[in-house]
C-alpha positions in Angstrom: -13.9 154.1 -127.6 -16.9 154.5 -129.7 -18.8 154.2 -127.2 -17.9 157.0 -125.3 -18.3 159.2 -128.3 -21.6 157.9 -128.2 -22.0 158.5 -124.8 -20.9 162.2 -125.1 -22.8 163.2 -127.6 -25.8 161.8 -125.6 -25.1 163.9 -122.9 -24.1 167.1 -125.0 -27.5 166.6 -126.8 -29.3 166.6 -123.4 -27.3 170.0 -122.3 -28.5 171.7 -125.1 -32.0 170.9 -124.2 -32.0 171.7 -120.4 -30.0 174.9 -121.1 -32.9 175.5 -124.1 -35.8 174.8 -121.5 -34.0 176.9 -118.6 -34.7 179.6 -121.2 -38.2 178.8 -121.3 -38.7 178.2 -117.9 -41.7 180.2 -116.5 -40.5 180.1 -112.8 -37.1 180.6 -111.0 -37.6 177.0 -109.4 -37.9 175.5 -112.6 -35.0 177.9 -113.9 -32.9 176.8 -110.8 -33.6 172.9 -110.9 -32.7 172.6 -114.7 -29.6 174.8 -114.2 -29.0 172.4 -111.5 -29.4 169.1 -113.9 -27.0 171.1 -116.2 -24.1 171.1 -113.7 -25.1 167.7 -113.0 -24.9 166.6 -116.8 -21.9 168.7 -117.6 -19.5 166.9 -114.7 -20.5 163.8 -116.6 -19.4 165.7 -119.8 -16.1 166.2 -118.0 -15.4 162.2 -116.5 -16.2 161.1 -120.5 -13.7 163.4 -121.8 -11.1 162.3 -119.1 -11.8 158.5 -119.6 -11.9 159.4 -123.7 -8.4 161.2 -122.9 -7.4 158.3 -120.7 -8.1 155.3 -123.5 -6.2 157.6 -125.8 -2.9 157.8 -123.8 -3.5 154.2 -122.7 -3.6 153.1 -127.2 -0.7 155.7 -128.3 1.7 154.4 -125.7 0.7 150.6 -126.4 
């Protein structure tokens, strides 16, 4: 299990710089492909939280 917590705050670390550089970007492309790494990265946000949830369940009812 640690190593999902590990994993998320990997990937909650790399939202919070994409969402910083789609701030900075200069262009719309730019601003439009890092918004689209962000959707990317926070799905994978949202399957470790489910398998974090699932391993939970799974341990409680053990």
């Amino acid at each position: 299990m640690n190593a999902l917590w590990d994993e998320l705050i990997h990937e909650l670390g790399t939202v919070r710089a994409l969402s910083a550089a789609a701030l900075e970007a200069r262009s719309d492309t730019s601003r439009v492909a890092l918004i689209t790494l962000l959707d990317a990265e926070t799905a994978e946000i949202s399957a470790i939280l489910d398998r974090i949830l699932r391993e939970a369940a799974a341990s409680s009812a053990a």
